[in-house]
Structures are given as structure tokens and as C-alpha cells.
C-alpha positions as CSV (number, residue, x, y, z in Angstrom):
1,X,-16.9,-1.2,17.5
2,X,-14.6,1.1,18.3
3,X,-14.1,4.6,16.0
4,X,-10.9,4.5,13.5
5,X,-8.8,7.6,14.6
6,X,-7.7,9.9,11.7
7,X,-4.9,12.7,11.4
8,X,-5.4,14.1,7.8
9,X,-2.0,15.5,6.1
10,X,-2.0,17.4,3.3
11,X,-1.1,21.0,2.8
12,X,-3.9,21.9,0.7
13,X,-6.5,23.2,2.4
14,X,-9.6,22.4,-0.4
15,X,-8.0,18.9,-0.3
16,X,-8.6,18.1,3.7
17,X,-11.7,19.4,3.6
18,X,-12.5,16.9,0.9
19,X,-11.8,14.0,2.4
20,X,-12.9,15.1,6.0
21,X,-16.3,15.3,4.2
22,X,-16.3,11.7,3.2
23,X,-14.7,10.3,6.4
24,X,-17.8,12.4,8.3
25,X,-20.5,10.9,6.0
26,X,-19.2,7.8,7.2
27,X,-19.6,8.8,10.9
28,X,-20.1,5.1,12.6
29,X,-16.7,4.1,11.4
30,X,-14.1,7.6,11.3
31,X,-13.3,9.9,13.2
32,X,-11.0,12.8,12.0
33,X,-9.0,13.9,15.2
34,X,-7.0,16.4,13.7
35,X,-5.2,17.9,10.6
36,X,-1.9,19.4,9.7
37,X,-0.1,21.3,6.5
38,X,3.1,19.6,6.7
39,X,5.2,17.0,8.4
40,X,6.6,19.0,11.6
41,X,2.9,20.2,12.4
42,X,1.6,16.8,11.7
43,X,4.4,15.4,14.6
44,X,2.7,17.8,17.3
45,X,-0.4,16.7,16.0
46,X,0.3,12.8,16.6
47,X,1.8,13.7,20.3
48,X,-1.5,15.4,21.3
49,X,-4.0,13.1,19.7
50,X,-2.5,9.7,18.6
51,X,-4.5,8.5,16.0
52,X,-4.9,5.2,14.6
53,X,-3.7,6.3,11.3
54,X,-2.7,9.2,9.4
55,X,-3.5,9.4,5.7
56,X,-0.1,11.2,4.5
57,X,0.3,13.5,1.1
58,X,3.8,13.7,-0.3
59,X,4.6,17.1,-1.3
60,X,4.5,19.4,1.6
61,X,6.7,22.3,2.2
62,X,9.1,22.2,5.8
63,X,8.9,18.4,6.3
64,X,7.7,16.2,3.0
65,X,5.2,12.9,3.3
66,X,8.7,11.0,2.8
67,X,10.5,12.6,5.5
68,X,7.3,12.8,7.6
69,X,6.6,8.9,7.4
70,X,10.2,7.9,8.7
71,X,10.1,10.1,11.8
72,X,7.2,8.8,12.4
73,X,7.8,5.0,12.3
74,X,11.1,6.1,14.0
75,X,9.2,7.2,16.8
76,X,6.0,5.7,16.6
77,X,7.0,1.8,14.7
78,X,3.1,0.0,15.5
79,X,1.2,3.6,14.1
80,X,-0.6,3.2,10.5
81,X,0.5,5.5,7.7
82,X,-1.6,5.4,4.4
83,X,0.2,7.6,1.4
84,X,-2.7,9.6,-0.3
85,X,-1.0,11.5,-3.1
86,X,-1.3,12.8,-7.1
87,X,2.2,11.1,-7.6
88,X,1.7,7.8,-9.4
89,X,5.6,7.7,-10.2
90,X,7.6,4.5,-9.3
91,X,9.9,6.0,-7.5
92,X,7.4,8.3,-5.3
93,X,5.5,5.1,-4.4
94,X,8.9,3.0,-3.9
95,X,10.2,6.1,-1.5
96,X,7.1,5.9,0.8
97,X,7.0,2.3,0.9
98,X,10.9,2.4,1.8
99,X,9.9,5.5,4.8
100,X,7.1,3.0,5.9
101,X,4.2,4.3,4.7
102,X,1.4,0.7,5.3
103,X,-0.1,1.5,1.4
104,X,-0.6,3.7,-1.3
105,X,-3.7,5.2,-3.4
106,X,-3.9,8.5,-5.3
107,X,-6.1,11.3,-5.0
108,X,-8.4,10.3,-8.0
109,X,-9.4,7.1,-5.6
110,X,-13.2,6.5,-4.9
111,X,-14.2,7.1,-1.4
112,X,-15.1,3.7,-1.1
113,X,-11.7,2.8,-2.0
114,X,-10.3,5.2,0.6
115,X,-12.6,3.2,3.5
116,X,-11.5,0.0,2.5
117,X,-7.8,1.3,2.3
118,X,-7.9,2.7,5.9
119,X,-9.6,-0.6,7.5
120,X,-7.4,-3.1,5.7
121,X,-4.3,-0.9,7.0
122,X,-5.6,-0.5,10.3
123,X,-6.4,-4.3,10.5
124,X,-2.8,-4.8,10.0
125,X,-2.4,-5.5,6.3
126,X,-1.0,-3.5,3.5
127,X,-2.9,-1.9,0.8
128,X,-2.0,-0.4,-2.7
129,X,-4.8,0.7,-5.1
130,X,-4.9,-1.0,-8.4
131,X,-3.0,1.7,-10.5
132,X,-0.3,2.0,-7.8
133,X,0.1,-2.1,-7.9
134,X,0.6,-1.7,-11.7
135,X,3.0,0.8,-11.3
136,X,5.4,-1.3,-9.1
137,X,5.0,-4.4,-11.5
138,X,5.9,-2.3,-14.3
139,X,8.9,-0.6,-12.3
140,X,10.0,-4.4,-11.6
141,X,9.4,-5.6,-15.9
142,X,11.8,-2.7,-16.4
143,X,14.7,-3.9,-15.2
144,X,17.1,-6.5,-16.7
145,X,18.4,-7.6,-13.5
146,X,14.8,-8.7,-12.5
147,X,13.8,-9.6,-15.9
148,X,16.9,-12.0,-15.6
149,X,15.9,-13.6,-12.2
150,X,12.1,-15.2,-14.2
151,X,14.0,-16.3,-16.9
152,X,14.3,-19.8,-15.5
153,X,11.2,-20.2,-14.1
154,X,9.5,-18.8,-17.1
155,X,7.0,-17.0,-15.4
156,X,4.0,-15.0,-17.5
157,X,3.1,-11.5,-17.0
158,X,0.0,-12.3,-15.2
159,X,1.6,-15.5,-13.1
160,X,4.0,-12.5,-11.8
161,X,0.9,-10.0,-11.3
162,X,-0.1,-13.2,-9.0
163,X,2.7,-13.4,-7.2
164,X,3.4,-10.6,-6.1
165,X,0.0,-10.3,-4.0
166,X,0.5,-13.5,-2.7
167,X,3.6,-11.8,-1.1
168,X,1.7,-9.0,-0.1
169,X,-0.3,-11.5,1.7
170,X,-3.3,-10.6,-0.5
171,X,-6.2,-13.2,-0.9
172,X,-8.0,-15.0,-3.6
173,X,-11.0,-13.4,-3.1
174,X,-8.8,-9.6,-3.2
175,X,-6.4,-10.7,-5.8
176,X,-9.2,-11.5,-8.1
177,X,-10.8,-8.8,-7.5
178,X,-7.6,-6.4,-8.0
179,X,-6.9,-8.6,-11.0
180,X,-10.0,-8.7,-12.5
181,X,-10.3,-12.3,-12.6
182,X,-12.1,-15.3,-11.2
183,X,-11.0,-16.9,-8.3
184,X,-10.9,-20.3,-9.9
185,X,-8.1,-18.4,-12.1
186,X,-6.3,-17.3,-9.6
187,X,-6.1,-20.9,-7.9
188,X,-4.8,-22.1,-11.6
189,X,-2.5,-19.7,-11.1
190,X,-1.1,-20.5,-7.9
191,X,-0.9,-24.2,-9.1
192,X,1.4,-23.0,-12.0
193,X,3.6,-20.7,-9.9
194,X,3.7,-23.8,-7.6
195,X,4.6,-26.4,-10.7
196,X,6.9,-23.9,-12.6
197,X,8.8,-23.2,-9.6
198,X,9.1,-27.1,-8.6
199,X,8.1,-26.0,-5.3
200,X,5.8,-28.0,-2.8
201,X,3.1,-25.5,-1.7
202,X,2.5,-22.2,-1.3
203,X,4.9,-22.1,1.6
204,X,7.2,-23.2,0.0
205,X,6.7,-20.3,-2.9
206,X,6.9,-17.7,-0.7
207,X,10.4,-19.0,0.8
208,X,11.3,-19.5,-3.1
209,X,10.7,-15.7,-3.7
210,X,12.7,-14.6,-0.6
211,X,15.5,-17.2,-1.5
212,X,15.5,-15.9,-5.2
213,X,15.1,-12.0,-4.2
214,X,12.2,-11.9,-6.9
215,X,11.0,-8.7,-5.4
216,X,13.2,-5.8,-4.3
217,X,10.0,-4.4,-2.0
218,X,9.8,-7.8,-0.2
């Protein structure tokens, strides 16, 4: 198996050398490749080493984690970007989401949580820590025009929690376990989404959220 390539971002140096720490004690599965201060060192960086993913902090002086992200989906669209910041704000998490950015956790993450976030990313899926999912739903329950869009369907709080990882292509097993609930209650869930919406099957749902615009981020 092979190594998972790392460029580390962050312009703190205490920070960096955190992390590197934990991604070394985990030596059979990381490898840091190299680090940078700020977005326009982290380019040269990337053109040297090309890592598999870079684990990207936000506020950076010269070129931000925002900034940084864009130009480097611009130039580099199949390379992995995971957001590692202090900012739980919807709007920070929205912004990097909207750059690119394959997921989201914050700083006070567990280092187990960190692995798992890098190897779900790098295998091609998206990942947003619990805290960071809550912060989206709640960004979405805030606005009328969204609020507006459930009202036929009726939808609960939870059933909306639900569906939203569905569309993040999240599954049972991970939604229950981001939820904090049994996978038997998330498979009554999906039956409710499925009967409230008077769709067929899950297909069907996801095409009913796309159709309906349920979720600005999707």
C-alpha cells in the first residue's frame, strides 16, 4: 500500500509541527512531503512535490486557504484539498467548499479524526467533521427561503440531518455514526424521506433534492 503524500499549510509554525507529529507516528500510512506559510509558497511547493493532498488552514497572510484552494483546483482539478482551520463560521466553511476544498474539520479534531479525514478524501469522497456538518444544517434552518422549500414535504429536523448525508453520499454505517444513531434508524429514516417525498427509491430522492434545489451546496 502505497504512502498518502502530504503538503501541510498553515502559517503557524507550532501548528505544522503538530500535526507533522501525528502524521509521523502514523508512519505506514503518511508521509509529509513538504510544508508552506501561505498559499503562494504552498503553489511552489505542489510543483516540486505533488502530493496527494494538502491539508489547507484559512488565514494566511499573501495568499489565504480560500484563495489558495481555487488556484489550486484551477490548476490542479483531480488534487485533494482537506480545510484544517479554527473557523467554524458558516460562511468560512461555505467559502472553502465553494474554492473546492474535498472537506472540512477544525483544529480541536482528534488525530484519529484527521486520518480518517485524509483517507476518506483521498479515496475520493468528501468529509466534514461532525461540528462543521452541524454548522451547514444550521446555516440552511436559518433561511426562509430554504425553510420554505420543506414546508410541503414536512420534513423533521433529523429526517433533514438525514438527507443531507445521503447527498454527500455518506453511508448508513457513517451517517449513524455522525448522527449518533443506529443504523436501523437511519434506514426508518430513509423510508420516511422516501414516503414523505412520494418518491420511488433512494434514486429517486436524490433526483427530488436536485429537482427541488433543497441544498444550496449540492
Amino acid at each position: 500500500m502505497n504512502k498518502i503524500k502530504i503538503l501541510l499549510v498553515d502559517d503557524h509554525d507550532l501548528v505544522r509541527i503538530g500535526i507533522r507529529s501525528y502524521l509521523e507516528m502514523e508512519s505506514g500510512r503518511f508521509e509529509v512531503i513538504g510544508e508552506a506559510s501561505n498559499g503562494i509558497s504552498a503553489m511552489a511547493e505542489i510543483k516540486v512535490n505533488k502530493p496527494d493532498i494538502i491539508i489547507m488552514d484559512i488565514n494566511m497572510p499573501q495568499m489565504d486557504g480560500i484563495k489558495a484552494t481555487k488556484e489550486v483546483k484551477k490548476r490542479y482539478p483531480e488534487m485533494k484539498i482537506l480545510a484544517l482551520s479554527m473557523l467554524s463560521e458558516s460562511q468560512h466553511i461555505k467559502a472553502m467548499i465553494t474554492a473546492g476544498a474535498d472537506g472540512y474539520i477544525l483544529k480541536n479534531t482528534s488525530p484519529d479524526q484527521l486520518f480518517e479525514a485524509i483517507e476518506k478524501v483521498c479515496d475520493n469522497e468528501t468529509y466534514y467533521s461532525f461540528d462543521v456538518s452541524q454548522k451547514i444544517l444550521s446555516s440552511f434552518s436559518k433561511k426562509k427561503k430554504s425553510l420554505s422549500k420543506y414546508e410541503n414535504t414536512q420534513l423533521t429536523a433529523r429526517e433533514k440531518e438525514v438527507l443531507y448525508l445521503i447527498m454527500k453520499e455518506y453511508s448508513n454505517m457513517e451517517i449513524a455514526e455522525k448522527l449518533y444513531i443506529s443504523t436501523r434508524t437511519v434506514d426508518a429514516h430513509k423510508r420516511n424521506l422516501i414516503e414523505k417525498t412520494g418518491v420511488k427509491n433512494l434514486v429517486a430522492l436524490v433526483n427530488y433534492v436536485h429537482e427541488k434545489r433543497l441544498f444550496e451546496d449540492i
